[in-house]
ROVO-395684 format. One record per atom (N, C-alpha, C, O, CB): atom name; residue number from 1; x negated, y negated, z. Coordinates in Angstrom, 3 decimals. Atoms other than C-alpha are relative to their C-alpha. Glycine has a CB too. Layout:
<nodes>
<node "CA",NUM,<X,Y,Z>>,
...
</nodes>
This chain:
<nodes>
<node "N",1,<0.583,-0.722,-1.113>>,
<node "CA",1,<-42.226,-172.188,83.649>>,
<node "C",1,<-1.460,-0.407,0.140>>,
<node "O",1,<-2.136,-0.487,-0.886>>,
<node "CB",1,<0.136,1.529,-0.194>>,
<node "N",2,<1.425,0.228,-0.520>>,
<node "CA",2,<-45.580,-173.053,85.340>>,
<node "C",2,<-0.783,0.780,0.449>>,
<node "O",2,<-0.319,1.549,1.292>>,
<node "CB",2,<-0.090,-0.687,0.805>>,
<node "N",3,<1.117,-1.116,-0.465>>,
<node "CA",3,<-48.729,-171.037,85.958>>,
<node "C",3,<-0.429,-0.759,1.277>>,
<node "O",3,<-0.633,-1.963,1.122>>,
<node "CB",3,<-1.438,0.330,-1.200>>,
<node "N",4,<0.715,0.300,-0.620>>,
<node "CA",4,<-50.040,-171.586,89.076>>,
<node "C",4,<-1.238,0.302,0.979>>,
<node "O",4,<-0.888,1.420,1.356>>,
<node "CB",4,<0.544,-0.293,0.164>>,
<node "N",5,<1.021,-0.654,-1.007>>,
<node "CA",5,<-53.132,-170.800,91.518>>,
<node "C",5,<-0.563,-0.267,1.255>>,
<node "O",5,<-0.625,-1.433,1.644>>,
<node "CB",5,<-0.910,0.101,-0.481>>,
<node "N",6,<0.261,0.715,-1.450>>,
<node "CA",6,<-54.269,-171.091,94.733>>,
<node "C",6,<-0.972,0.315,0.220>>,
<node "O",6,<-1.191,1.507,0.005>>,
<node "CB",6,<0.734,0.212,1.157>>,
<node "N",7,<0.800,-0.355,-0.650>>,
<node "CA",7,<-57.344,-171.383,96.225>>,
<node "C",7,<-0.441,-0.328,1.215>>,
<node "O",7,<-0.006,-1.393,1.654>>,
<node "CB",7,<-0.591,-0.019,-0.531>>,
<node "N",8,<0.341,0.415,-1.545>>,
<node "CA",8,<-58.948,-171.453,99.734>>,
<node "C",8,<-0.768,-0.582,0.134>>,
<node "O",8,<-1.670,0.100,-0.350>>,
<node "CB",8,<-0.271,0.743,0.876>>,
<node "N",9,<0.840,0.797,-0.475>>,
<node "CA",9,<-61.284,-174.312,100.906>>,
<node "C",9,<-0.245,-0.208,1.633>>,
<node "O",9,<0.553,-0.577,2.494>>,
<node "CB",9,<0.357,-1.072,-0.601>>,
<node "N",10,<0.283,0.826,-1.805>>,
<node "CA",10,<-63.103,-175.001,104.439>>,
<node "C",10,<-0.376,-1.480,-0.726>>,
<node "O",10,<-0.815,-1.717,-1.851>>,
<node "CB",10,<-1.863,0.845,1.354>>,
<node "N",11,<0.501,1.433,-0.062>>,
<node "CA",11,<-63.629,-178.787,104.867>>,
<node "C",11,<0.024,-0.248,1.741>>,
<node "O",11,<0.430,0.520,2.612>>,
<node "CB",11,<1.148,-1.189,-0.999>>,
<node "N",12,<0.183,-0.228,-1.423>>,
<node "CA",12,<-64.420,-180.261,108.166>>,
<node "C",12,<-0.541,-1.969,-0.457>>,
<node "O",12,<-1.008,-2.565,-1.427>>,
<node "CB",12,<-1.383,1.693,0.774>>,
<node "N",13,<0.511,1.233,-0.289>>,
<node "CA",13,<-65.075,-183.753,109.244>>,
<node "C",13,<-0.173,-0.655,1.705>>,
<node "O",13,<0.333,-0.125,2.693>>,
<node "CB",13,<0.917,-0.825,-0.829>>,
<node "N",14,<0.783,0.530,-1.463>>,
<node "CA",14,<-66.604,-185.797,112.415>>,
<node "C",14,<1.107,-1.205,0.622>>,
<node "O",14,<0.945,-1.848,1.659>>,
<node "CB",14,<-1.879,-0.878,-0.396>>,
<node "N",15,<-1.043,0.899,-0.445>>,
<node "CA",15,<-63.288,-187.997,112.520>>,
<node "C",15,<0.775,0.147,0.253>>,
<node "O",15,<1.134,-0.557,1.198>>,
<node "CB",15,<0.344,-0.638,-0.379>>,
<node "N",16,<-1.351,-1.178,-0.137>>,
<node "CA",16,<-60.110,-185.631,112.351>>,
<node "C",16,<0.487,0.366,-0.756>>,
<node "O",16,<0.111,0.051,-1.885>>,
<node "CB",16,<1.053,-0.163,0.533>>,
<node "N",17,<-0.199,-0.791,0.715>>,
<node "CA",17,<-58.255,-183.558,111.056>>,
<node "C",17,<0.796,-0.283,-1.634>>,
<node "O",17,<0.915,0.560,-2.523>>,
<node "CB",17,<0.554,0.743,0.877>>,
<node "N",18,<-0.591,0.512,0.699>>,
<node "CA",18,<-56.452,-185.634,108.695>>,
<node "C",18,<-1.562,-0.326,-0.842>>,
<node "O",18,<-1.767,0.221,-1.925>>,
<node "CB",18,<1.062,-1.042,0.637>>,
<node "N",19,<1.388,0.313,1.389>>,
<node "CA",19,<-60.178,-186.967,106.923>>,
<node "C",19,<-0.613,1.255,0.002>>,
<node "O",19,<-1.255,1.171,-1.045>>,
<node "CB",19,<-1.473,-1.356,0.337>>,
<node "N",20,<-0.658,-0.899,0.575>>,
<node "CA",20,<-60.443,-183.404,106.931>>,
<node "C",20,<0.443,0.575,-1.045>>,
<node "O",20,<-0.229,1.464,-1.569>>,
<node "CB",20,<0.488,-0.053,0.250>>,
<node "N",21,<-1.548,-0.501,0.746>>,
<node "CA",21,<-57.444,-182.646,104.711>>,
<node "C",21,<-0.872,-1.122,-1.498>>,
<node "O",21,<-1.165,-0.562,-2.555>>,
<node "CB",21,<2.276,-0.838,1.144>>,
<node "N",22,<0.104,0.590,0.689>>,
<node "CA",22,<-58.647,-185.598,102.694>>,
<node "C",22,<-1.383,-0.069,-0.626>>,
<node "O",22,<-1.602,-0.762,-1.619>>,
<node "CB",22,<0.501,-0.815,0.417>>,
<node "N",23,<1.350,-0.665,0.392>>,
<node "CA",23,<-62.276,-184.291,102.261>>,
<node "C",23,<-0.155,0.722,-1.041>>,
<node "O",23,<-0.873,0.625,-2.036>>,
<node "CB",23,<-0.445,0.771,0.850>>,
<node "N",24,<-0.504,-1.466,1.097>>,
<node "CA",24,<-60.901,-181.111,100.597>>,
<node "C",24,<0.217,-0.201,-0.663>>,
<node "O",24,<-0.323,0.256,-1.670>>,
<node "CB",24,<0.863,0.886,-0.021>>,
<node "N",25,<-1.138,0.789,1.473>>,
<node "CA",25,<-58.472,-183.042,98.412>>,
<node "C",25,<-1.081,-0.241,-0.850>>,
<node "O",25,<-1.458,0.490,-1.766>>,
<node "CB",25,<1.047,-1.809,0.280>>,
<node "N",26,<1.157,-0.094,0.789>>,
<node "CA",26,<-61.494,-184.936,97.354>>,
<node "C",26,<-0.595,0.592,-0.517>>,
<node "O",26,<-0.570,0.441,-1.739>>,
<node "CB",26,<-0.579,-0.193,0.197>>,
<node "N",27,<1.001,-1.225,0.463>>,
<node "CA",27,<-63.927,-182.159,96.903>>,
<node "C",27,<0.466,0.869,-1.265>>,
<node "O",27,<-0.344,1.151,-2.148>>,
<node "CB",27,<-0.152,1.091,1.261>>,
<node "N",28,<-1.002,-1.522,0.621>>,
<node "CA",28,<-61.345,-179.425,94.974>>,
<node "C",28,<0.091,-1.285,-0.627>>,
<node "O",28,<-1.117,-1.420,-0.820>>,
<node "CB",28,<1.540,1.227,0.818>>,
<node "N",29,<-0.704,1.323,1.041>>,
<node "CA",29,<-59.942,-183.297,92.744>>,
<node "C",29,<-1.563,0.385,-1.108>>,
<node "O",29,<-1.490,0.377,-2.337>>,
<node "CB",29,<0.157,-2.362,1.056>>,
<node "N",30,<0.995,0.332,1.111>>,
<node "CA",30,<-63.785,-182.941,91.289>>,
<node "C",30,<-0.521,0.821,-1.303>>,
<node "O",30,<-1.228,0.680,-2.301>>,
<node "CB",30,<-1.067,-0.216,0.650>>,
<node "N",31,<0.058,-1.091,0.868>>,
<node "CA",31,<-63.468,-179.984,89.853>>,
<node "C",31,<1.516,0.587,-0.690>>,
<node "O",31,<1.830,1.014,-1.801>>,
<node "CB",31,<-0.710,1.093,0.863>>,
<node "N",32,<-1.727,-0.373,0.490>>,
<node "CA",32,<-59.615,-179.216,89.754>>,
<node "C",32,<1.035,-0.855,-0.838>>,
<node "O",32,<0.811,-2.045,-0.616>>,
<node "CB",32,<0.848,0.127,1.260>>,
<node "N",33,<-1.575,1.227,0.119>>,
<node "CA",33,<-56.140,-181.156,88.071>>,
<node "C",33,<0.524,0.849,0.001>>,
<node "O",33,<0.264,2.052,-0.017>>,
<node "CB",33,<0.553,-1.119,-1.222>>,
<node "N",34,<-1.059,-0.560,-0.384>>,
<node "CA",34,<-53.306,-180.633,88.489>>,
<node "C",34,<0.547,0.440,1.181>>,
<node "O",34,<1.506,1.181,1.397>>,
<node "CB",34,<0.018,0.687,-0.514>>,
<node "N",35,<-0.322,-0.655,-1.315>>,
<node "CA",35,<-53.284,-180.178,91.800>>,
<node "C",35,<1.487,-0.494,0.613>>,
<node "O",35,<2.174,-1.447,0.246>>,
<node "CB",35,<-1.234,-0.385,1.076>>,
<node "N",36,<-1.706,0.620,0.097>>,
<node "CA",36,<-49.821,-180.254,93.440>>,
<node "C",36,<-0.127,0.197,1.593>>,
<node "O",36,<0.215,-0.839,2.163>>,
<node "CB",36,<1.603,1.118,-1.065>>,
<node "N",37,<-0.005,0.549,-1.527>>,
<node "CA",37,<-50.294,-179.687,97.364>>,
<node "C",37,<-1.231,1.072,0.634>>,
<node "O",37,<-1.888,1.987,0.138>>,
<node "CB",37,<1.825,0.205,0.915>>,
<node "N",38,<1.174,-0.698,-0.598>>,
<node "CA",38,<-52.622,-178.628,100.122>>,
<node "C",38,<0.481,0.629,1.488>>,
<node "O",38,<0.780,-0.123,2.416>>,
<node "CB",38,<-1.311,-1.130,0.161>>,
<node "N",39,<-0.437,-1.083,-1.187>>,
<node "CA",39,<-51.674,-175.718,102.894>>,
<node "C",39,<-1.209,-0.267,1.127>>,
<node "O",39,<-2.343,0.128,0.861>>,
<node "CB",39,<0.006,1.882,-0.631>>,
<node "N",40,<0.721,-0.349,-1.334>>,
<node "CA",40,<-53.350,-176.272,106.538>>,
<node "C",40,<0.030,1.693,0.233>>,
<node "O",40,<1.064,1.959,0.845>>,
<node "CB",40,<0.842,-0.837,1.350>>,
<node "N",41,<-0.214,-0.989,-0.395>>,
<node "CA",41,<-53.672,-172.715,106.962>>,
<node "C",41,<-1.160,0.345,1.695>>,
<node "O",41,<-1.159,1.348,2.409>>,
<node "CB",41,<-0.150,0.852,-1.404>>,
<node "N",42,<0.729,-0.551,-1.488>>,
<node "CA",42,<-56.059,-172.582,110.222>>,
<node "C",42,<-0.808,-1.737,0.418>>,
<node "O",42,<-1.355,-2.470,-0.406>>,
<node "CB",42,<-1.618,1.775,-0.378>>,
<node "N",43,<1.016,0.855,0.098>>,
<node "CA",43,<-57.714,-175.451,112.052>>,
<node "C",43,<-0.547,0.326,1.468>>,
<node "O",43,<0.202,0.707,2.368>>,
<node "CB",43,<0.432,-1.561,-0.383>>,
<node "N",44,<0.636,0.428,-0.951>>,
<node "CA",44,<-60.467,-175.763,114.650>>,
<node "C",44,<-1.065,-0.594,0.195>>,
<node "O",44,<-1.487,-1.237,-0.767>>,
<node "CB",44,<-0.067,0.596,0.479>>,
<node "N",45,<0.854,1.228,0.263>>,
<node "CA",45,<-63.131,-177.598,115.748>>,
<node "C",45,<-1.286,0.247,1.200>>,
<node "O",45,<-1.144,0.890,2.240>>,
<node "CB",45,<1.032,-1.625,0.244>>,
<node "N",46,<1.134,-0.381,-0.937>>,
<node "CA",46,<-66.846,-177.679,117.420>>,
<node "C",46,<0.221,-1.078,1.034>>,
<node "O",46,<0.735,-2.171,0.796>>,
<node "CB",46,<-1.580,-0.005,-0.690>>,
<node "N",47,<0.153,0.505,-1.173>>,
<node "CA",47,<-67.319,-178.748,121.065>>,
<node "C",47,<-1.283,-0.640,0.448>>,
<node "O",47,<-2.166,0.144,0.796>>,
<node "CB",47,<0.301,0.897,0.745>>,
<node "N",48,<1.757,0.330,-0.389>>,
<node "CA",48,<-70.577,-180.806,121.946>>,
<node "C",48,<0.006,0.550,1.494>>,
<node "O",48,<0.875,1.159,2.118>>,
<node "CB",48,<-0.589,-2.016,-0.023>>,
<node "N",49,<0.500,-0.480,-1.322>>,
<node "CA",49,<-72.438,-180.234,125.140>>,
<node "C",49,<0.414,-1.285,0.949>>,
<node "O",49,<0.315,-1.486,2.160>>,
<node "CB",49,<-1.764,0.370,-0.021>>,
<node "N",50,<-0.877,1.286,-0.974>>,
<node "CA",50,<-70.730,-183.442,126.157>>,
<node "C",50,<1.105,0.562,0.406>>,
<node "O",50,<1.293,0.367,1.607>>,
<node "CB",50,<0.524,-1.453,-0.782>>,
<node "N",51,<-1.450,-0.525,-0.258>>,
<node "CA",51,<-67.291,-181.678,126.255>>,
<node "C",51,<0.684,-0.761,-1.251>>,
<node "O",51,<1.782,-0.296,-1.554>>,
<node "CB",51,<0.723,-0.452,1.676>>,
<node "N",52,<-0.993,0.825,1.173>>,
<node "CA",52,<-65.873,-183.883,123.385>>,
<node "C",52,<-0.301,0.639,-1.332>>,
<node "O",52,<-1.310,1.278,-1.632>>,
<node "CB",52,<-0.351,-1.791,-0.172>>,
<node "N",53,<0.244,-1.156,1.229>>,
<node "CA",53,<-65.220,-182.408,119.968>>,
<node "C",53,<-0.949,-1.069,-1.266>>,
<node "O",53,<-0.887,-2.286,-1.443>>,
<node "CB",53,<1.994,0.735,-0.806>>,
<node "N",54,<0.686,0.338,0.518>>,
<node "CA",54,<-67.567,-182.912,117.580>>,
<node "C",54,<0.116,-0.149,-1.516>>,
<node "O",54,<-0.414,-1.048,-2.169>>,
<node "CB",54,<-0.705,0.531,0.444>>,
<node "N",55,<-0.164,-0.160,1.095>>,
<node "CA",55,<-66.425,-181.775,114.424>>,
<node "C",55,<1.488,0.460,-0.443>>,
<node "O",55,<1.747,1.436,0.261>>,
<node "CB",55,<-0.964,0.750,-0.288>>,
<node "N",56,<-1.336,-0.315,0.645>>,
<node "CA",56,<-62.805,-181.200,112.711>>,
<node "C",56,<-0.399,1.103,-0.874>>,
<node "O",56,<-1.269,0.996,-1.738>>,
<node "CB",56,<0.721,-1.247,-0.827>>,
<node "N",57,<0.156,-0.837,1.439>>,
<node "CA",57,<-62.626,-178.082,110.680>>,
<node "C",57,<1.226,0.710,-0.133>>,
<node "O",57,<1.964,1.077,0.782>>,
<node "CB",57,<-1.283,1.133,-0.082>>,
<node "N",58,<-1.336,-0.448,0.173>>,
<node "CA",58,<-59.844,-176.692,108.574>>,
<node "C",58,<0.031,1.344,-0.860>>,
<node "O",58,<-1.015,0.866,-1.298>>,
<node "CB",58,<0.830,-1.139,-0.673>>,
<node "N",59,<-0.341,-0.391,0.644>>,
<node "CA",59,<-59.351,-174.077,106.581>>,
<node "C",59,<1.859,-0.187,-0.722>>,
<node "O",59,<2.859,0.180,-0.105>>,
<node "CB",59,<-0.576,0.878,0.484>>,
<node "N",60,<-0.746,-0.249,0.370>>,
<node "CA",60,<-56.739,-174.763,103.876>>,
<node "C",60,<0.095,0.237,-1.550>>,
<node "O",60,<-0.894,-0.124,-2.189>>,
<node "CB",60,<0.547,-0.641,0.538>>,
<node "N",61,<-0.267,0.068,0.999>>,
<node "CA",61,<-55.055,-173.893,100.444>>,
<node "C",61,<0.221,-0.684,-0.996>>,
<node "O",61,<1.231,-1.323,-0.700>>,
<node "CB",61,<0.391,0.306,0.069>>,
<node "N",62,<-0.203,0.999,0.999>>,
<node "CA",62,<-54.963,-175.873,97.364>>,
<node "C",62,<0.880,0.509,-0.767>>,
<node "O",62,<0.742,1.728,-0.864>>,
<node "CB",62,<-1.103,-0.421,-0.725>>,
<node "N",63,<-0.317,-0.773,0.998>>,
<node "CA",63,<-52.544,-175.201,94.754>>,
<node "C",63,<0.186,-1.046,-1.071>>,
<node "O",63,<0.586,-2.179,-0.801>>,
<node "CB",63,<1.171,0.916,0.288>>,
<node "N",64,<0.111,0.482,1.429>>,
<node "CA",64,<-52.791,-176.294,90.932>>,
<node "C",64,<0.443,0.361,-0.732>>,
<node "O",64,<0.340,1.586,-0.794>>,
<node "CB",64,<-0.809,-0.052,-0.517>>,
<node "N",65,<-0.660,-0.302,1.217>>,
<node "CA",65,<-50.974,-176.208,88.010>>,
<node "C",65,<-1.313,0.595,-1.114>>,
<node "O",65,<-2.269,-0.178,-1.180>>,
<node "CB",65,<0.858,-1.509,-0.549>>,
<node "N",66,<0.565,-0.465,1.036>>,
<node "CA",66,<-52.947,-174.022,85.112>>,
<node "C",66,<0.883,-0.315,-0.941>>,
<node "O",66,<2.046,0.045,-1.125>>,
<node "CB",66,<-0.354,1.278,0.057>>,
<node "N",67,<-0.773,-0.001,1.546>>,
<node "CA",67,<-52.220,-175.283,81.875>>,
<node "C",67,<-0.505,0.733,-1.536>>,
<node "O",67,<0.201,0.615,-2.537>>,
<node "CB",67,<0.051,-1.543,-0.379>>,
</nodes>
């Protein structure tokens, strides 16, 4: 049987939502192992005064094996 935990991360990037996703991974990898997957739980994103989006942001879940 496996312990596991989850925690919540914002990440956000200027390219989409996918570098993003892969921001988080990064970020949570420098401190975490074991990690086993990552939940999109909300995404949106800033609008410049151009009309085009400016920024990707996500809120999602990480979850990790505790050993």
């Amino acid at each position: 049987m496996a312990v596991l935990k989850v925690i919540e991360v914002l990440a956000s990037s200027e390219k989409s939502w996918e570098n993003a996703a892969e921001n988080a991974l990064e970020h949570a990898s420098k401190s975490l192992k074991n990690i086993r997957s990552l939940y999109v739980n909300e995404q949106n994103c800033v609008v410049g005064d151009d009309g085009k989006i400016k920024e990707y942001r996500m809120n999602c879940k990480i979850t990790f094996e505790v050993k």
